[in-house]
N, C-alpha and C positions, 0 to 999 in steps of 0.2 A: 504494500500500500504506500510507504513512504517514496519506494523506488517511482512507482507513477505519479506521487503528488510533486515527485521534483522536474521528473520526464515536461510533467504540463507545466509548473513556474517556467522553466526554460523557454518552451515553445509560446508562451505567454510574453517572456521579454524580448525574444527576438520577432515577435509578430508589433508588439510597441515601436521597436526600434525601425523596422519597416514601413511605418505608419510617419516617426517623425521625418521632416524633411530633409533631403540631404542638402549636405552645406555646398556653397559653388566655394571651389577653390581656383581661383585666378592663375594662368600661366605667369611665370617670368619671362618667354619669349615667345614668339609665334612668327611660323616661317609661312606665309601664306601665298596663293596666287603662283604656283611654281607647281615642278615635277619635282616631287619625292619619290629618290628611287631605292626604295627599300632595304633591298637585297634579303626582304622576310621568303619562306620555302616556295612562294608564288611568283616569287619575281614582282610584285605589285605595285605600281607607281599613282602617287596620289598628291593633292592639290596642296595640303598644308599639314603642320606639322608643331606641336605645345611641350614647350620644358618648363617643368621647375624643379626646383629645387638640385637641376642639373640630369633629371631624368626626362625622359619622353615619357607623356602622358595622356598623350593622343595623335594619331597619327591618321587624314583620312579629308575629306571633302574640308573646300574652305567654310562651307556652312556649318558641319560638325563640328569643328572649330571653333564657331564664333563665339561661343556662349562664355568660353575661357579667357577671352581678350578683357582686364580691365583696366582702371585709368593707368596702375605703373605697369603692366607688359609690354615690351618694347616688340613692336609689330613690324618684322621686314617683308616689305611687299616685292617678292622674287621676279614679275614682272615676267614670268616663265622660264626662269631658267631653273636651272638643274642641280638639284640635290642630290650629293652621296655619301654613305656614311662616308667618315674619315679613312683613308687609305693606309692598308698598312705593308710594312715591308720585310717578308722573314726571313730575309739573310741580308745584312749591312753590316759591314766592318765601321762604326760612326765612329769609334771614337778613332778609329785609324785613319778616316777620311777626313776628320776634321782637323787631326795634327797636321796632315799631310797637306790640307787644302790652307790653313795658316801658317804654316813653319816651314815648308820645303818646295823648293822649286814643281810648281805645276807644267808639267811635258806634253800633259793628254791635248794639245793644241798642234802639236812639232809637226809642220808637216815634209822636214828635211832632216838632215844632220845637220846639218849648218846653223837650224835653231837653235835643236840641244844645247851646242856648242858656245851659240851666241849666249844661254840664258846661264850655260854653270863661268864663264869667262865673267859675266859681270858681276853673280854671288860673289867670285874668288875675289871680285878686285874690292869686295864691300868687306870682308870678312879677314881675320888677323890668321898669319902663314899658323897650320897645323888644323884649323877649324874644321870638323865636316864638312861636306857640303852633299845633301840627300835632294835628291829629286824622285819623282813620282809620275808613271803617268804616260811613259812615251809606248806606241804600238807600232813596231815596224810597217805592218801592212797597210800605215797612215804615211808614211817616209817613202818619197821617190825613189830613193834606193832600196828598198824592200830587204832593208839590212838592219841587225844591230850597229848601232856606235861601239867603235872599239876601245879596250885604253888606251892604244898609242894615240889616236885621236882627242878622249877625253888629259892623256898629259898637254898634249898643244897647249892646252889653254888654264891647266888646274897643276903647276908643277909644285907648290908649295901645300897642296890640302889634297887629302883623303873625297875620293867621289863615291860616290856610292848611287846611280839609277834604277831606280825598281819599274819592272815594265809593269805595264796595264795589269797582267793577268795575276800578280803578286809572285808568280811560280818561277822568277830568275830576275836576274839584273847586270847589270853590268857597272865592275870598278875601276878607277884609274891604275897607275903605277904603285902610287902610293899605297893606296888604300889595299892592294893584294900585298905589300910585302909588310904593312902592318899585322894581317891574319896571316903570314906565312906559306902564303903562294905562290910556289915557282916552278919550272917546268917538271920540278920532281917531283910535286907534294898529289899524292894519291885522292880522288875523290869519296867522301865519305860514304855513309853506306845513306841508298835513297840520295844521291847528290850527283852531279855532273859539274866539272872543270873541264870548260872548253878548252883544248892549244889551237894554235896555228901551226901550217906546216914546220916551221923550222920550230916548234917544241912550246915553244914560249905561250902562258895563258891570253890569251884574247881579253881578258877582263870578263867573259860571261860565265856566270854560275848562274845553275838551278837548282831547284829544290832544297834539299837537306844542306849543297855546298854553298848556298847564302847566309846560313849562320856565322860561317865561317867570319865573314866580314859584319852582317848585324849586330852580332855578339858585341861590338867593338865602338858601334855608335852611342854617342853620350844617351839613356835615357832623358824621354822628357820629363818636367818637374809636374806636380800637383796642379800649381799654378795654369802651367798650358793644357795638361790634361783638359779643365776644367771651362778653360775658355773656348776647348775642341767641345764640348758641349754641348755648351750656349749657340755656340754657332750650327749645330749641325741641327739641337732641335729648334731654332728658329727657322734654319733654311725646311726642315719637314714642313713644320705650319704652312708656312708661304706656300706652298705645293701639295695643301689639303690631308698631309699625313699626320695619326694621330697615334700612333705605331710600331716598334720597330724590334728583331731581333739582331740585339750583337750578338753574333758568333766568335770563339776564338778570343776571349778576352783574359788579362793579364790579370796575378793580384793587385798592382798598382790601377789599374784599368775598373775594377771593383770598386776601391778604397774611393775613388772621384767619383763613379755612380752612387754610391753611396751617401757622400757627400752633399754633390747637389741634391738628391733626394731630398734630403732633411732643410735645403733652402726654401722649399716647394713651387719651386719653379721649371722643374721635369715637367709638367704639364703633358706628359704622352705618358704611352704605354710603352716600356722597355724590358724585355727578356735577354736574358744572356746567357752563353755554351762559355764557359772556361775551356783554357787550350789544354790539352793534352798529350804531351812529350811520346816518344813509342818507345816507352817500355812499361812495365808491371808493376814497379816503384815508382813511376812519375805519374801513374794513374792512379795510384792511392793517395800520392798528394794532393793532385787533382779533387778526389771525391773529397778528403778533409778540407778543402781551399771553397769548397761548392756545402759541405754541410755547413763550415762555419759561417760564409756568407747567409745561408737559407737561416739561421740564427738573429743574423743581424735583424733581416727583415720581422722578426718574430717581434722586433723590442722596439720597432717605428712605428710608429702611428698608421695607419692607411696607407698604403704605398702602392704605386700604381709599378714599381720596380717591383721585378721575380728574376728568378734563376730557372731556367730550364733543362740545364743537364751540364753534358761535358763534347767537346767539339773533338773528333778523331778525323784526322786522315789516312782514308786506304788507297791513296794514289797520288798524281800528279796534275797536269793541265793539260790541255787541247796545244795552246801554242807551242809548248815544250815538248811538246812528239814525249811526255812522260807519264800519261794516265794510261792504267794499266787494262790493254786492249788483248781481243783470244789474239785478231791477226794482225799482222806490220800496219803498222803509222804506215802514210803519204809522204814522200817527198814534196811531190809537187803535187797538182790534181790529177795528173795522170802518170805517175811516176810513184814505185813502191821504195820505200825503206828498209830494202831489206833485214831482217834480224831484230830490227826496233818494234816490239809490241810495247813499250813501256814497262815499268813496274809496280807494286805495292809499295809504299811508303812504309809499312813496317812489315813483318814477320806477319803474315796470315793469320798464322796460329795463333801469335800473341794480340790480333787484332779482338780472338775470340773470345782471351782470356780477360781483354780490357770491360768490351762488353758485359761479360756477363759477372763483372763484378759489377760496375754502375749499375746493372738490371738485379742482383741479387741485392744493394742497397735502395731498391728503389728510386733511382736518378735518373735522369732522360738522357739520349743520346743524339748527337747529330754527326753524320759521317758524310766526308767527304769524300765523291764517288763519282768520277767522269765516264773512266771507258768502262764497254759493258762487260769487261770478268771481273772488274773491281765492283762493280754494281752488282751481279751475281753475287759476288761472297759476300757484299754489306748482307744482302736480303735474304738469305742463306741463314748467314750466321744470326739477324734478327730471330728469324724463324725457327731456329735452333735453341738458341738461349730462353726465349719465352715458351717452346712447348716445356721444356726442364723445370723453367719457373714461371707462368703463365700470367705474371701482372699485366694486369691493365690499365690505359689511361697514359701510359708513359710517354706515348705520341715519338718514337723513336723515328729519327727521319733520315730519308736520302738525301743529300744534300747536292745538290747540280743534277745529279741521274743525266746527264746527257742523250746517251746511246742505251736504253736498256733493252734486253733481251726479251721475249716470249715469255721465257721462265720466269725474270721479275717483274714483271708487269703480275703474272699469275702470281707467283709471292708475297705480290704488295698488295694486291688485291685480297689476300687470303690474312695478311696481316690488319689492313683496317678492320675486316670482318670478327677476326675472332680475338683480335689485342687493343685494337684503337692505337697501331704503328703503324709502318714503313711508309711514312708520308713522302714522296717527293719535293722540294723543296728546290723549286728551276726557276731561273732568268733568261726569261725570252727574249731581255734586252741586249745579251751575249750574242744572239744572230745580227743585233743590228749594228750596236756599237765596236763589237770585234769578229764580224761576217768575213771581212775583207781574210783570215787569215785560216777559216775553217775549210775551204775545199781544199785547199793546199795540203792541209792535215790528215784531212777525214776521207779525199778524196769524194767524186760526184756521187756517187750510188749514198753512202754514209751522210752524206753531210744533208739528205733531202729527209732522212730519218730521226735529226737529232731532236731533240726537245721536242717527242711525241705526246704536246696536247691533246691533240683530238681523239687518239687509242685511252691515252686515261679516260677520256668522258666516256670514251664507249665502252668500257671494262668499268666501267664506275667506281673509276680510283680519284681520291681527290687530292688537288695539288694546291700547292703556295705558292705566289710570286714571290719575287724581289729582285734585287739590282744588283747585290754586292760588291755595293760602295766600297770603297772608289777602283772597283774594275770597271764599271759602268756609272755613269751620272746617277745620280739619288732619285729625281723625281720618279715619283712610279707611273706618273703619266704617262711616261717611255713603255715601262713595262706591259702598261694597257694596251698600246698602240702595238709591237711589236708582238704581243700573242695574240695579233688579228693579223697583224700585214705581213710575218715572217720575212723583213728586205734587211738588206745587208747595208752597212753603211759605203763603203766602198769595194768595188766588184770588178773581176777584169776582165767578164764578160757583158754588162751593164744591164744583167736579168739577176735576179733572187735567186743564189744557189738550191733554197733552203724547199720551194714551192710552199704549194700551199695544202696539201695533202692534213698535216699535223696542226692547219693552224682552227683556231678556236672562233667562236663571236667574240662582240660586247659584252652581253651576259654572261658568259661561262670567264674570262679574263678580269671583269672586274667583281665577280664573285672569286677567285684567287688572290684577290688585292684586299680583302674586307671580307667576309664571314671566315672563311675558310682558312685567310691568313692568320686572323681571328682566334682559331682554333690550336694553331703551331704554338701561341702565346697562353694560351688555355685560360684566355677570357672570352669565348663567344657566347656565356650567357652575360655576358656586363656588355659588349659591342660586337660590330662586323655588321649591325644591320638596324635598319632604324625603325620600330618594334616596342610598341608600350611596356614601360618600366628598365628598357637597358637604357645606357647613358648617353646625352645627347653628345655624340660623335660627331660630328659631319663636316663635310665641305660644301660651300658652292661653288658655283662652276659658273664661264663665261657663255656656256654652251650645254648642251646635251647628248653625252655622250652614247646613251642610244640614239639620236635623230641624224649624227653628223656623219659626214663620209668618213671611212676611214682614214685618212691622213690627218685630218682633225685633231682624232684624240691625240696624236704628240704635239698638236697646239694649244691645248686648253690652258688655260688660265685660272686660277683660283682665286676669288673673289673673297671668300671668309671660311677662316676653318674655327668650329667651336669643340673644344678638348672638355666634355663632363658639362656641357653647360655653357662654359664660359668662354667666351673671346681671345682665343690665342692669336689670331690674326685677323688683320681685316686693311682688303686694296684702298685705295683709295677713291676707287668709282663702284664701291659695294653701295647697293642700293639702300 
């Protein structure tokens, strides 16, 4: 009897409460008279759009709307343009782009030797005799000579400083005189393991090193301080804003590289979403550092306030690059586009075996992974081995990714399909903007047949695998409006047939490329219930746009322009002809 006389008080106050009226609660903003383009499971694009308190709170006709507009909501009248959530980008080197984009010679312009030469001659004549001098940035297949710069070239002009140029792709570079008999470089010194020391015919190093043999000399550069760390920052998340992004994972990042995320964190002026992969050394004691380096970090965050900063795993590489004929392939690299390399399939960047053992200790403490994985045997083994370590131990949620997947095979596409399904892993993690910004040097590489298969979008949608964009800053420019536009147009930047190596077989829409930039990228940071889509009650993400980048031709979207990007709400950016 008491059980039913409480059963009926209950149903008695909640029929009261249904009875009094509900209160209006007034937006903070309202985005009205535009296309909101959702990115909700419908694809749904709608008129107008109400935050407050930094959350969406309705999403949907401007008349459904109206009722939320009162005297303090500030009401932008979009005048039709185009709303998206904030973009995001899952693989960026930021804080390495933004040291590099303040403090060292920018190359990614060079369209000779002669510039290089011109730009590190006049650092030298700025700088006191022993100083560094680091440049960033240069791609051969942008240089009329279709050559590396050499050191006898870079002495001409650097005979008192150490040089050190890092090409576009991060995977070699090339140093002066100086700077190889600083690391002890000469025509005798053996290259490391995972590393290549170019010579010239008569013995003597060229100055080019790859892979593993760049330590050689980076070991030797001054680090940067706190200070500039810091101010790489400020600038990288302000340049995001400006370009609608609200976003991002660093991959591959330092203790000291932490210690300044960290920092600014607690100034609260991060205003994005930032994920990080710690680097990874290849061996078995450098990955237990690793995971200690990634628990203590996951600690800090425990003892901040709200923090929109996380750690997402630990960064491995199982190979090399496309432009260094060094990602490990079944058959020979290209010479030329029609010309084979004999004997050159590339290698593994560490021991196989201990790639497995790395793995599944991060997976035995519950850590995420991201692997670095160009050619497709080195892709085989990442997906392999994912697939291996989690039947053993079967966690889920870990979101374990491929990282580039360029070239993948049959078998991993089937693997990775097999791993979202029953782990919530083997994500690919591709930059479409790699066809356009360094096209010019992949048929040479990959040869014609390869090079029309690489960064297979279109097989993931139809296998129903799903993927993430990004840029991986600074191999490619940051904006991800690059990245949109090139996983629809597949074109190369410079060609020397003056056709798109790449066709158009793999390439994607609007919809499926800007669903890679925002839900789904979303997802790699393992906030897609807080953003990726704009969606009552996640957080007002968004950008506007000059344009529409469903209505516009293709070539468009790498012209759009961002008008206002709002991070939770609030106004991280705004043009100065935002409506």
């Amino acid at each position: 009897m008491k059980q039913y006389f409480n059963t009926m008080l209950t149903a008695g106050l909640l029929l009261m409460g249904a009875a009094r009226p509900a209160e209006v609660i007034h937006a903070d903003l309202v985005l009205s008279h535009g296309r909101i383009i959702t990115m909700n499971p419908n694809d749904d694009v709608f008129q107008a759009l109400a935050v407050s308190g930094g959350r969406i709170v309705e999403v949907g006709s401007d008349s459904a709307i109206q009722h939320l507009i009162g005297s303090d909501t500030r009401v932008i009248d979009l005048r039709g343009r185009a709303v998206t959530p904030g973009l995001i980008d899952s693989h960026a080197h930021v804080m390495g782009s933004g040291l590099s984009e303040l403090f060292e010679l920018d190359l990614s312009d060079a369209h000779n030797i002669k510039n290089i030469l011109d730009r590190v001659a006049k650092r030298a004549a700025a700088v006191k005799p022993g100083e560094w001098i680091v440049g960033a940035g240069w791609d051969e297949a942008k240089l009329v000579e279709r050559r590396y710069p050499t050191a006898v070239e870079l002495d001409g002009v650097s005979r008192q400083n150490p040089v050190w140029l890092e090409n576009t792709s991060g995977h070699y570079g090339v140093a002066n005189s100086m700077a190889l008999k600083h690391a002890g470089i000469d025509a005798s010194t053996p290259a490391p393991a995972a590393g290549v020391i170019e010579h010239a015919s008569d013995g003597k190093p060229t100055g080019e090193l790859k892979e593993s043999a760049q330590d050689l000399v980076l070991n030797l550069i001054p680090p940067y301080t706190p200070e500039q760390r810091h101010q790489a920052l400020v600038h990288m998340v302000a340049l995001a804003h400006s370009e609608g992004m609200t976003g991002f994972k660093d991959p591959d990042i330092s203790q000291e590289d932490w210690e300044a995320y960290r920092v600014f964190d607690t100034t609260r002026q991060l205003n994005t979403y930032v994920c990080v992969l710690f680097h990874t050394p290849p061996t078995l004691e450098a990955a237990r550092t690793t995971l200690r380096r990634i628990q203590s970090a996951q600690n800090d965050l425990k003892r901040l306030r709200e923090t929109t900063l996380s750690v997402c795993g630990a960064k491995i590489y199982m190979d090399g690059s496309a432009m260094a004929r060094t990602a490990w392939l079944y058959e020979d690299w290209n010479r030329t586009a029609n010309e084979i390399e004999v004997g050159n399939h590339g290698f593994p960047a560490l021991d196989p075996n201990l790639y497995q053992q790395q793995v599944k200790l991060f997976v035995d403490a519950g850590v995420g992974v991201g692997t670095h994985a160009i050619g497709d045997r080195a892709i085989d083994w990442v997906a392999d081995t994912y697939a291996k370590v989690l039947m053993a131990n079967p966690k889920q949620g870990l979101r374990l990714s491929i990282i580039h997947a360029y070239l993948p095979t049959d078998h991993a596409l089937k693997v990775m399909k097999d791993l979202q399904r029953k782990y919530d892993a083997g994500y690919p993690e591709t930059q479409a903007e790699f066809l356009w910004w360094l096209g010019g040097n992949y048929p040479g590489a990959f040869g014609v047949a390869r090079s029309r298969g690489l960064m297979p979008l279109q097989s993931y949608l139809q296998k129903g695998i799903i993927w993430s964009g990004g840029s991986d800053t600074n191999v490619t420019p940051f904006p991800a409006r690059y990245g949109l536009w090139a996983s629809v147009a597949r074109e190369a930047l410079t060609t020397t047939t003056g056709e798109s190596p790449f066709g158009a077989a793999e390439s994607v829409d609007i919809h499926e490329s800007l669903r890679s930039y925002t839900i789904w990228a979303a997802r790699q940071l393992f906030r897609e219930k807080q953003t990726g889509s704009l969606e009552r009650g996640k957080y007002a993400d968004f950008a506007i746009w000059d344009r529409d980048p469903y209505r516009v031709p293709t070539d468009q979207l790498k012209e759009m322009v961002c008008e206002m990007t709002a991070f939770r709400g609030k106004i991280v950016y705004e043009r100065g002809t935002t409506p």
